[in-house]
C-alpha positions as CSV (number, residue, x, y, z in Angstrom):
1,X,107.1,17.9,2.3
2,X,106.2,18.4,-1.5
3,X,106.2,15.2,-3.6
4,X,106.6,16.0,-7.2
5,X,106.1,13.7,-10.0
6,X,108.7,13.4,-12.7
7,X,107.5,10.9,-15.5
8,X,104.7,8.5,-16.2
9,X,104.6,5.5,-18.3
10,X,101.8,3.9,-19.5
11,X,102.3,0.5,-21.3
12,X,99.6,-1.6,-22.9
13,X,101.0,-5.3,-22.9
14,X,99.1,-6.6,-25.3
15,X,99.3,-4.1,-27.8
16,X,102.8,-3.4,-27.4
17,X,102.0,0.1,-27.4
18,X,103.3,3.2,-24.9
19,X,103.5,6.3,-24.0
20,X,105.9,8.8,-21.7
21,X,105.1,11.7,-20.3
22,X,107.7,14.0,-18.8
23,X,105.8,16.0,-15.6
24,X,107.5,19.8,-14.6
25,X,107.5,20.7,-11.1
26,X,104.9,23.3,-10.7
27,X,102.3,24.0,-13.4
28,X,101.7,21.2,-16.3
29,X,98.9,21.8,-18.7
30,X,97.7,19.1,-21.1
31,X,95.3,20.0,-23.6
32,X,93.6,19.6,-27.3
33,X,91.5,20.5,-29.6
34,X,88.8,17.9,-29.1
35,X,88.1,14.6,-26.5
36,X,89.1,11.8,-26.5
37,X,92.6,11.9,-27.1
38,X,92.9,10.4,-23.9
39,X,94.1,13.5,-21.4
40,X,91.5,11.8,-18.8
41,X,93.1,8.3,-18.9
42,X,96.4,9.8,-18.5
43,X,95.3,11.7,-15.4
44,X,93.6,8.8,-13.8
45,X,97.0,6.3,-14.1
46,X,99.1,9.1,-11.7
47,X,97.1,8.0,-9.1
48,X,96.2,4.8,-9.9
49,X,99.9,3.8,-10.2
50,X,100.4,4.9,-6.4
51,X,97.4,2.1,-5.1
52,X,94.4,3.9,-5.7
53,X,91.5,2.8,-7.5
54,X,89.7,5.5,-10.3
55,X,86.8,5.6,-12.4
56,X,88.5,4.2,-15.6
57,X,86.2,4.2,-19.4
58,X,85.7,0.5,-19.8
59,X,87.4,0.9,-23.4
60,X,90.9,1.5,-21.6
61,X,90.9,-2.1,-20.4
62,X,93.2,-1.4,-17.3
63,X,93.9,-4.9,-16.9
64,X,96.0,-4.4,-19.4
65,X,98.4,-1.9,-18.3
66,X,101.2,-1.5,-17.1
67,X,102.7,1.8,-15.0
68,X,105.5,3.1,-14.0
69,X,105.4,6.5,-12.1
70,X,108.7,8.6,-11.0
71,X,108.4,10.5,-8.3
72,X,110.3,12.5,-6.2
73,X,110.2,13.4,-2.5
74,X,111.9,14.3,0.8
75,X,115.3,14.5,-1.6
76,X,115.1,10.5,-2.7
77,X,113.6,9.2,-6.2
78,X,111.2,6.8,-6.0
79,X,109.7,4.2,-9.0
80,X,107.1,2.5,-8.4
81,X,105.6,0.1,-10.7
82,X,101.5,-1.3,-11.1
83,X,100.5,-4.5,-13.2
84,X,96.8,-4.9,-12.3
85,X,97.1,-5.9,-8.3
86,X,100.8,-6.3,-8.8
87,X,103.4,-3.6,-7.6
88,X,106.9,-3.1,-7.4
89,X,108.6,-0.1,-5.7
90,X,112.3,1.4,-6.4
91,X,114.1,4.0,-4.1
92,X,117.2,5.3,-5.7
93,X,117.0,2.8,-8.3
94,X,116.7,0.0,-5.2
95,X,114.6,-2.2,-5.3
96,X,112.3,-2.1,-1.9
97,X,109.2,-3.8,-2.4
98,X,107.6,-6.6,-5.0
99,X,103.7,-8.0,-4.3
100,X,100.7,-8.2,-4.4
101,X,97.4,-6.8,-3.6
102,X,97.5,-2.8,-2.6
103,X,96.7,-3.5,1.4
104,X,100.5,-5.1,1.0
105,X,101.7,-1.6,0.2
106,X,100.5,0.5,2.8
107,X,103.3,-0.1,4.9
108,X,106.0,0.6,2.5
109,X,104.1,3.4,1.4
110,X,104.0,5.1,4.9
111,X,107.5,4.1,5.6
112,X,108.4,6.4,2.7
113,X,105.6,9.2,3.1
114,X,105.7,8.9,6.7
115,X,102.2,9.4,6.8
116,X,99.5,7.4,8.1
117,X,95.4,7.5,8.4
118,X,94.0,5.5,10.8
119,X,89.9,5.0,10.3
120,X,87.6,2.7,12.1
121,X,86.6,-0.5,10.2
122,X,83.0,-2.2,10.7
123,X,84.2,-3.6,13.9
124,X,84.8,-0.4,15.1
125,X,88.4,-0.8,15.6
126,X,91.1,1.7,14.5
127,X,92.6,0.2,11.7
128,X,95.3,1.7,8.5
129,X,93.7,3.3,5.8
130,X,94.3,2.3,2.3
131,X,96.6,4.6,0.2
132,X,93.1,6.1,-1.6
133,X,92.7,8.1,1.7
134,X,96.3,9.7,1.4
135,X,95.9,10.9,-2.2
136,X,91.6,11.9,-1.4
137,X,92.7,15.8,-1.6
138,X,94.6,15.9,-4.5
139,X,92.2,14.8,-7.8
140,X,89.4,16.0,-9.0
141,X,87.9,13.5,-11.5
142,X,86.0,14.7,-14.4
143,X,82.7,13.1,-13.8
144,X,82.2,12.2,-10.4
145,X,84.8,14.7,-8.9
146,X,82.8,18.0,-10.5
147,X,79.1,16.6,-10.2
148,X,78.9,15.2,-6.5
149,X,80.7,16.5,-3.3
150,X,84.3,17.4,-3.1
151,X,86.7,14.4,-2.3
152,X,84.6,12.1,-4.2
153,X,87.0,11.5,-7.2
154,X,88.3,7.9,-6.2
155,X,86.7,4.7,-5.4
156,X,86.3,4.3,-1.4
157,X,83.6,1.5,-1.1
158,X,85.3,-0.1,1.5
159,X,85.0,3.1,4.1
160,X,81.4,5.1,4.6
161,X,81.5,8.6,4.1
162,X,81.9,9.7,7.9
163,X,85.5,7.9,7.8
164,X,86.1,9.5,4.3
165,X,85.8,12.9,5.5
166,X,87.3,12.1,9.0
167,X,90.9,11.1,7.1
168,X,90.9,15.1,5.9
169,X,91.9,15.9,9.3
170,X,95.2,14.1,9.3
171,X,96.1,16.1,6.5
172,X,95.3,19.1,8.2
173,X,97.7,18.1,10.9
174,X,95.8,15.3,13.0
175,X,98.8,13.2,12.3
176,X,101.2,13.3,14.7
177,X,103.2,11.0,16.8
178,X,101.3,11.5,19.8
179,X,97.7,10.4,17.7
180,X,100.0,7.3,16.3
181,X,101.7,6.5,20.1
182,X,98.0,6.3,21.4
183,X,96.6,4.3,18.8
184,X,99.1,1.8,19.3
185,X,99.0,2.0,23.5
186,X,94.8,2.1,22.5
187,X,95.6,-1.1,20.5
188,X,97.7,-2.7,23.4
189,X,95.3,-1.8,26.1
190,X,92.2,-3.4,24.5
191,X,93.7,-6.5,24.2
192,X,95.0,-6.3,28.3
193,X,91.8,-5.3,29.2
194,X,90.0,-8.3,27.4
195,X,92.8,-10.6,29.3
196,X,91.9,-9.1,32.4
197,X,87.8,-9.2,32.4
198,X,88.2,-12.7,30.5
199,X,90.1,-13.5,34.3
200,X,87.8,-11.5,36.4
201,X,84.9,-13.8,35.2
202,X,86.6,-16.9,35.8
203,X,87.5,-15.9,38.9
204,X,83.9,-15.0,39.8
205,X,82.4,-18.4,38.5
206,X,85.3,-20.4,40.9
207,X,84.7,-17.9,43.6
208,X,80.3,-18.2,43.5
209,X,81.1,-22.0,43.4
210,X,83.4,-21.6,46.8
211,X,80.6,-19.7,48.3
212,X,77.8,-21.7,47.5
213,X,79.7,-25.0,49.9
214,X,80.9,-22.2,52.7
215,X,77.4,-22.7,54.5
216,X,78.4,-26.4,55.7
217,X,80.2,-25.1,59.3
218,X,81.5,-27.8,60.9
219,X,81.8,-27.3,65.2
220,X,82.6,-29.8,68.0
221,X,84.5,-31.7,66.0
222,X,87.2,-34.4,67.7
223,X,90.5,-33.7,65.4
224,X,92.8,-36.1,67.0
225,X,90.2,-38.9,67.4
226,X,89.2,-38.2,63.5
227,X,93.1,-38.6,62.7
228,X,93.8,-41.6,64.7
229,X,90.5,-43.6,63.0
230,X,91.8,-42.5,59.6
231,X,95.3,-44.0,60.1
232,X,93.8,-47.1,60.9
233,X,91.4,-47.2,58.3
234,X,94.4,-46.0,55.8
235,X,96.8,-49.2,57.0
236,X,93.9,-51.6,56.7
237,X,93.3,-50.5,53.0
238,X,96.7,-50.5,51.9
239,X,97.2,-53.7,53.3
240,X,93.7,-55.1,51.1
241,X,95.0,-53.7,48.4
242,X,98.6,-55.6,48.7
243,X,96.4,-58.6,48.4
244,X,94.5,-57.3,45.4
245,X,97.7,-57.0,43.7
246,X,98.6,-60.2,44.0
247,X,95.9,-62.1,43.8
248,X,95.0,-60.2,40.6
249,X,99.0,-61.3,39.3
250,X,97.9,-65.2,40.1
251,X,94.4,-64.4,38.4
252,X,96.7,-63.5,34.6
253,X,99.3,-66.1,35.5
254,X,96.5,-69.1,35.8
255,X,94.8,-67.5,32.9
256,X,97.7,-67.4,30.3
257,X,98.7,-70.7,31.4
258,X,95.1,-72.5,30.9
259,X,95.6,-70.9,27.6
260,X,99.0,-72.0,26.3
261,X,98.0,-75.3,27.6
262,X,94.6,-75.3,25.3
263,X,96.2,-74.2,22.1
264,X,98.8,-77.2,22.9
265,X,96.0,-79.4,23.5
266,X,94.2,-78.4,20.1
267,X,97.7,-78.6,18.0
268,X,98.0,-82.6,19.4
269,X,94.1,-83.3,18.0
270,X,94.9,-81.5,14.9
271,X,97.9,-83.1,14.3
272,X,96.5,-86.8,15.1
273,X,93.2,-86.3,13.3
274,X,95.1,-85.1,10.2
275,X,97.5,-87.6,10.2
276,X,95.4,-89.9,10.7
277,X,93.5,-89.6,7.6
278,X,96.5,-89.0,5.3
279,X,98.3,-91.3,3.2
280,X,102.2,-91.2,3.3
281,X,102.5,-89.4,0.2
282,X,100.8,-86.2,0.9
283,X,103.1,-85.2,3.5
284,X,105.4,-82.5,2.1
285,X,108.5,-81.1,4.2
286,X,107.4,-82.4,7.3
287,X,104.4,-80.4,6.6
288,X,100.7,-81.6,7.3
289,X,97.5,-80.3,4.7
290,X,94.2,-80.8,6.2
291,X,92.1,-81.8,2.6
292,X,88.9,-80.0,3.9
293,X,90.2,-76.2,5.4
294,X,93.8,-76.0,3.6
295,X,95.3,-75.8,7.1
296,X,98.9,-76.4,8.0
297,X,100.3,-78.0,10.6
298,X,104.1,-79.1,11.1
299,X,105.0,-82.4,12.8
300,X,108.1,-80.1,13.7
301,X,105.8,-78.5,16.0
302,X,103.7,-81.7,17.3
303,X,106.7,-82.5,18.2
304,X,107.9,-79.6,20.3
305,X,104.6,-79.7,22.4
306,X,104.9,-83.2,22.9
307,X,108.6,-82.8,23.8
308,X,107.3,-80.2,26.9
309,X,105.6,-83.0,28.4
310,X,108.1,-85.2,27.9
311,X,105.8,-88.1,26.9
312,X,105.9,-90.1,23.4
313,X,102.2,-92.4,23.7
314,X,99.4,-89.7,21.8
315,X,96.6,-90.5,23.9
316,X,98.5,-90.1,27.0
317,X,100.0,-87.1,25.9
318,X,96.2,-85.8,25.4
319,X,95.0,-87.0,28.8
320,X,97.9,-85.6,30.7
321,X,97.1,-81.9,28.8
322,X,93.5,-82.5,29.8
323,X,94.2,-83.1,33.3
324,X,96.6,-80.2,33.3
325,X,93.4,-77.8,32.0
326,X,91.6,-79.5,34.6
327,X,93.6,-78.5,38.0
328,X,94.1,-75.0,36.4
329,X,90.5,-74.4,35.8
330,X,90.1,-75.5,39.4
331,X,92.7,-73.0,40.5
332,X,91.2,-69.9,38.2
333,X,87.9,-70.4,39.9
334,X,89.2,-70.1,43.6
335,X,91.6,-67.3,43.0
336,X,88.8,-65.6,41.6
337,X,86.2,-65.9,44.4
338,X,88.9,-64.8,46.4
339,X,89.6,-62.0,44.4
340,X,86.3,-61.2,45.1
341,X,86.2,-60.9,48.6
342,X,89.1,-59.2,48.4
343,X,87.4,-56.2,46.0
344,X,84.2,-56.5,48.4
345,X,86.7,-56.1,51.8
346,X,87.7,-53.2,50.3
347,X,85.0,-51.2,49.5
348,X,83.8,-51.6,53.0
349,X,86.8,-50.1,54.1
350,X,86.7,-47.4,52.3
351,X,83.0,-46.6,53.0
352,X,84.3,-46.9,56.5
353,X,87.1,-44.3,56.0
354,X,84.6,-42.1,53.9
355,X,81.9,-42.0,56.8
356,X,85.2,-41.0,59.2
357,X,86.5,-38.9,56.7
358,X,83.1,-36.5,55.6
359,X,83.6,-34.4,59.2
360,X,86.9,-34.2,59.0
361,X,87.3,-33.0,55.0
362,X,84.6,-30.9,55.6
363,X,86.6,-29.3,58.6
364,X,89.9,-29.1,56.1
365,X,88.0,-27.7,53.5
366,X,86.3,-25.3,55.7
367,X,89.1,-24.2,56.7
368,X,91.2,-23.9,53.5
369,X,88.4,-22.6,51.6
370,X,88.3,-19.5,53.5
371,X,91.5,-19.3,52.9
372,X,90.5,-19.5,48.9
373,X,87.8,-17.4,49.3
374,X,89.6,-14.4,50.3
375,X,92.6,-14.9,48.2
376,X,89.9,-14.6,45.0
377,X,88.2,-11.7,46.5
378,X,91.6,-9.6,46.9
379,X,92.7,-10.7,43.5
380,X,89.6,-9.8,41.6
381,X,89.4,-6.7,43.3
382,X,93.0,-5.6,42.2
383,X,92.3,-7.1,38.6
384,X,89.2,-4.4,38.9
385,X,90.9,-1.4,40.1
386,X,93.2,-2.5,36.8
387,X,90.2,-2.6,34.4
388,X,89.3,1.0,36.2
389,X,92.7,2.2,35.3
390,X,92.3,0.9,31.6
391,X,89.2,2.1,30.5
392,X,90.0,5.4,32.1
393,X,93.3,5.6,30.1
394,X,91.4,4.1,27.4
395,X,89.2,7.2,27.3
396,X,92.0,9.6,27.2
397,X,93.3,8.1,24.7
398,X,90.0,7.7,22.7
399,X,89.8,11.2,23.2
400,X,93.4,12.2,21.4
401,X,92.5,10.5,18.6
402,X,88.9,11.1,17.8
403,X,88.3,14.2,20.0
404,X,91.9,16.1,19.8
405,X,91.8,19.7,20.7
406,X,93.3,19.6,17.2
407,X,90.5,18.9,15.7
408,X,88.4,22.1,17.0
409,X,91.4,24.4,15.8
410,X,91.4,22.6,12.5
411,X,87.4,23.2,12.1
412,X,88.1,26.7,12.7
413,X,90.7,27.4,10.5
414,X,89.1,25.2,7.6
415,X,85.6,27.5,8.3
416,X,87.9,30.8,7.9
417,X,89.2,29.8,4.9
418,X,86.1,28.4,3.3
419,X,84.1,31.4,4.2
420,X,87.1,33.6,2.6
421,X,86.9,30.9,-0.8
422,X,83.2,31.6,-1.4
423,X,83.6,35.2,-0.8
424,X,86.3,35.6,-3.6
425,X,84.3,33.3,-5.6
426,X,81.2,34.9,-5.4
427,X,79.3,32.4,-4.5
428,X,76.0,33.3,-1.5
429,X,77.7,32.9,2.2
430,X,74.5,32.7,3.6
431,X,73.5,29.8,1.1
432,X,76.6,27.8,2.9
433,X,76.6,28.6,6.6
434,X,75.9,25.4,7.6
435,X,79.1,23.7,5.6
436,X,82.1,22.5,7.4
437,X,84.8,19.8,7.1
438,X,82.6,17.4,8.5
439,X,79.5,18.8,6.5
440,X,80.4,19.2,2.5
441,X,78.7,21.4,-0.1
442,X,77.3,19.5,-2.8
443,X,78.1,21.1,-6.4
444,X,74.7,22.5,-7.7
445,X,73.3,24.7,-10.9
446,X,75.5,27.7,-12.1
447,X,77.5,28.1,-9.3
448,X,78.4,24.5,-9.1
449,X,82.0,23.9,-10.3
450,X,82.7,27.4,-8.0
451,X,81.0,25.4,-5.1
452,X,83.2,22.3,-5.8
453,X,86.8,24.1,-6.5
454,X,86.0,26.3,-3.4
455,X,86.1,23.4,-0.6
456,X,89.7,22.6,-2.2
457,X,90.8,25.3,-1.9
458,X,89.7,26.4,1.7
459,X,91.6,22.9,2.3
460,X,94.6,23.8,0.7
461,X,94.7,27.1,2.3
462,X,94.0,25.6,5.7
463,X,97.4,23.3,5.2
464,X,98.9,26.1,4.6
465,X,97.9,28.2,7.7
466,X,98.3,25.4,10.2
467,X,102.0,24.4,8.6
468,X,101.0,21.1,8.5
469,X,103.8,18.1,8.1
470,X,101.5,15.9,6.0
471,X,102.6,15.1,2.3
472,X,101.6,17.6,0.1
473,X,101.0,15.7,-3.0
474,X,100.5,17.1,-6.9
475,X,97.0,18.4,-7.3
476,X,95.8,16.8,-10.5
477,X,92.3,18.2,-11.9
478,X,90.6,17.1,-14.7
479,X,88.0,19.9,-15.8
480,X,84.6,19.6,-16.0
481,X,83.3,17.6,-18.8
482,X,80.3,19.8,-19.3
483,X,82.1,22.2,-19.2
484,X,85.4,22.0,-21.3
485,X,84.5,23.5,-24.3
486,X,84.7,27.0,-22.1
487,X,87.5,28.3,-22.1
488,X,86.9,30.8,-19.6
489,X,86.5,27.8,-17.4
490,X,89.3,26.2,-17.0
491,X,91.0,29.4,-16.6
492,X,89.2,30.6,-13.9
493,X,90.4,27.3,-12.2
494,X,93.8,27.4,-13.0
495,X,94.3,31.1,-11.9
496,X,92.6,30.6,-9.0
497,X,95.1,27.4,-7.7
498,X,98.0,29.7,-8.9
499,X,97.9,31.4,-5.9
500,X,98.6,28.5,-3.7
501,X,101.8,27.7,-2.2
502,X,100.6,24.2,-1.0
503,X,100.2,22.0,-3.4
504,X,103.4,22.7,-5.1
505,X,102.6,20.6,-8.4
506,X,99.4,21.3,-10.5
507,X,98.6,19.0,-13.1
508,X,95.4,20.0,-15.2
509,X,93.8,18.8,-18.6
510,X,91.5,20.5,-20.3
511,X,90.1,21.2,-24.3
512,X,91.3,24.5,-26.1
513,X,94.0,25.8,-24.0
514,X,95.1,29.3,-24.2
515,X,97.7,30.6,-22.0
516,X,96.7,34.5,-23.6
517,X,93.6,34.6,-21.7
518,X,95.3,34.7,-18.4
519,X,94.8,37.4,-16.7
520,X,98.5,36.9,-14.8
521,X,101.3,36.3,-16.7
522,X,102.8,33.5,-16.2
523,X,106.3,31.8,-17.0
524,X,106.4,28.8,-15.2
525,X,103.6,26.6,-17.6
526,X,104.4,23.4,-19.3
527,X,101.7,22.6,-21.7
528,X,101.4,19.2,-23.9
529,X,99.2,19.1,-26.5
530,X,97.5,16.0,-27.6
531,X,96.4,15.2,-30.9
532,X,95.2,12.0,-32.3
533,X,92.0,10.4,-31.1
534,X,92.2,6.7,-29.0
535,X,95.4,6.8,-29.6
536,X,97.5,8.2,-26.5
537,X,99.6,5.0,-26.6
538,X,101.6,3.9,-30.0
539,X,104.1,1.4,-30.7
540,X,107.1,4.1,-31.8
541,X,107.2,5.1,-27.8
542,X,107.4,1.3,-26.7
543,X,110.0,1.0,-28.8
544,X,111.9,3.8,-27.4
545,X,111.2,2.7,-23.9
546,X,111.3,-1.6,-25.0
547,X,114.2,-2.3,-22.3
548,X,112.9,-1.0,-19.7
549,X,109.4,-2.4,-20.2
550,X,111.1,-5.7,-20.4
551,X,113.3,-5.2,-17.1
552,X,110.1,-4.0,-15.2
553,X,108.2,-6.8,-16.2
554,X,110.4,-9.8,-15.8
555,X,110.0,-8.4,-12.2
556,X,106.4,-8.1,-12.3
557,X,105.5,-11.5,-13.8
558,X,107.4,-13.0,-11.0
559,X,105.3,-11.5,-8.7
560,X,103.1,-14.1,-6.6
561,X,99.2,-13.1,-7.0
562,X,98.5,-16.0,-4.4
């Protein structure tokens, strides 16, 4: 479950200047004669090109580079590619993934690693950790990794430092499909359960409601007599009603005619009045102008309207219209006093039926609201045995994941081995006796880079012991700052991760070094030596590497940032 990294490029765009480094599988030294050749920069882009965020110098201008980071693991080669937020991933020269934003790559990234860390945001809720947590183990930064606690090399604002140190135990073996199967059935079960209460209280606001008009008992009450009243009163206001109907029909009959017969009665003064006043050659195409408003009126139309009343005299033709109004005026008014009566008649029938009606509802309702009553009360009691259920399971659950057996037998082995680590170190055990997994050892005065390599190591030799199925991932240490220019230092730190088996791949940078001053002898080193100052990239490697520069980022400037 090694991965191995096989080559890193590093491309400044804007400079058209790169560089390729070739990584070995098991030790790779790179080293110099002085700082800032950029060993450190090189170091920080492994990671960085895999989603995590690092503690760049503000003169390498990271937005403007591009990576590209073979790698190698579970017997398939992967590429994948970083442009600022953008990202591109390869598997056997396949292209698999292209977007934005590193949340977008955490599933591909567990798909491939099939590995996952699940951490509680500030809701509480279990959520996917970003990729930083799956690389936390494996890189020591050369400021903040050597002068703070263990594990704090990358940038992990977005967790507190609880969560940060809880995501060690899924590389210690946490992970496993059971923790993943009950996160998920954890997930699905909080959302029922919310269903189910969200119900529950409905159900108890309906069912207070019921109980709150239970109290009004009816007794003594005549049912047949009750019915028989009700029929009547039922016939008498459907029959009412009937009469309504149609007297409210006449009511819009009389009332559109009254107003068809106006409008004509208006068009005839118009008409005449206009007419009237005009000489013979302002009429136009049968067409009328009034002089004062502009309005139009066609002696087409006069002539339809008076056509309707079959008349040809003017004045009669008005007088007829008017007498028409008249008689339909007549008719409106007593239609609508009947209407009236009508709507009156009515409502004392139904006040009539309601009086009859109150005892005899109340007697139905009685009756069927019993009925309701306890039909709510059984199924909020089963929906309540089924909360029961769920927050029991929920607890089990709860505890798999956050208080797993696994974790006490992980605690234990991690304490064996870290007790072991500051014995062979030589660093006080009774100066540490309160550190743990959960509880780190921060780096302090002589002893401090001892203090800090030590709590790796107990981690590495804990994977190790417990045959974990995590990742193992290349451990890439940049040495102490303060402490490069001694030899002896770095050294002591490589010989003492040569005896691990777990990780595989050790990546280290460092000033001065000399393979002759280990005390083992070793075969398996491959060291790079860097030489000129700012100037890791240059333009004779982006020559060499030009096509697939331009391949990689045709793909990445199509990327959508949106």
């Amino acid at each position: 479950m090694n991965v191995i990294f096989k080559n890193i490029l590093i491309v400044d765009i804007e400079k058209k200047t790169a560089r390729k480094i070739t990584l070995h599988e098991r030790f790779n030294i790179f080293t110099s004669s002085e700082n800032h050749v950029g060993k450190s920069s090189l170091l920080k882009s492994l990671y960085y090109t895999l989603g995590a965020d690092v503690f760049f110098d503000d003169r390498w201008k990271k937005e403007n580079k591009f990576c590209s980071l073979d790698f190698n693991f579970n017997e398939k080669n992967y590429t994948i590619n970083r442009l600022k937020t953008k990202y591109c991933i390869f598997e056997n020269d396949k292209l698999i993934f292209q977007g934005s934003e590193t949340k977008n790559i955490i599933p591909i990234l567990e798909s491939i690693f099939n590995f996952t860390i699940y951490l509680r945001n500030k809701n509480k809720h279990l959520t996917k950790a970003y990729p930083v947590l799956t690389y936390l183990p494996y890189y020591i930064d050369q400021d903040s990794g050597w002068e703070e606690t263990p594990f704090s090399s990358f940038i992990t604002g977005q967790y507190d430092k609880k969560q940060i140190l809880h995501s060690l135990y899924y590389h210690l073996g946490l992970q496993e499909d059971a923790i993943s199967d009950a996160v998920n059935n954890l997930k699905s079960n909080e959302k029922k359960l919310k269903e189910i209460e969200d119900d529950v209280n409905n159900e108890k606001n309906v069912l207070w409601l019921l109980l709150s008009k239970s109290g009004q008992i009816i007794e003594g009450v005549d049912i047949a007599d009750l019915e028989k009243r009700l029929t009547f009163s039922k016939e008498k206001i459907e029959s009412v009603v009937k009469e309504i109907i149609i007297s409210r029909n006449r009511i819009q009959k009389l009332q559109s005619e009254l107003v068809q017969h106006q409008a004509q009665l208006k068009i005839i003064a118009d008409y005449s009045k206009i007419k009237s006043d005009l000489s013979p050659d302002k009429k136009v195409d049968q067409t009328l102008l009034c002089p004062n408003c502009g309005y139009n009126i066609s002696s087409n139309l006069y002539d339809m309207v008076r056509k309707s009343y079959s008349v040809q005299n003017e004045n009669y033709l008005n007088q007829q219209i008017i007498h028409i109004v008249d008689n339909i005026k007549l008719d409106l008014k007593i239609e609508s006093e009947n209407y009236l009566n009508l709507q009156n008649m009515l409502k004392e029938e139904e006040e009539i039926k309601s009086e009859s009606k109150k005892p005899y509802l109340l007697y139905i309702t009685q009756r069927g609201l019993s009925k309701t009553i306890m039909e709510l009360q059984d199924s909020i009691g089963t929906k309540e045995q089924e909360i029961q259920k769920l927050q029991i399971n929920n607890k089990i659950l709860k505890k798999l994941i956050d208080n797993s057996d696994k974790k006490k037998e992980i605690d234990i082995a991690y304490k064996s081995n870290l007790n072991l680590s500051f014995n062979n170190l030589g660093i006080p055990l009774d100066e540490m006796n309160d550190v743990g997994l959960m509880k780190l050892a921060n780096g302090q005065g002589t002893l401090s880079t001892k203090i800090i390599l030590a709590q790796y190591l107990a981690l590495f030799k804990t994977m190790e012991k417990l045959e974990t199925n995590a990742p193992h991932f290349p451990f890439v240490v940049d040495s102490p700052k303060a402490k490069e220019a001694v030899g002896e230092s770095v050294n002591f730190i490589f010989e003492q991760l040569s005896y691990l088996n777990i990780p595989s791949q050790i990546i280290i940078s460092t000033v001065e070094f000399d393979k002759s001053l280990l005390k083992t002898e070793m075969s398996n080193i491959h060291t790079t030596v860097l030489s000129e100052k700012f100037a890791l990239l240059n333009s004779k490697q982006y020559a060499e590497n030009e096509n697939k520069i331009n391949d990689y980022l045709a793909i990445m400037n199509h990327i959508d940032t949106k």
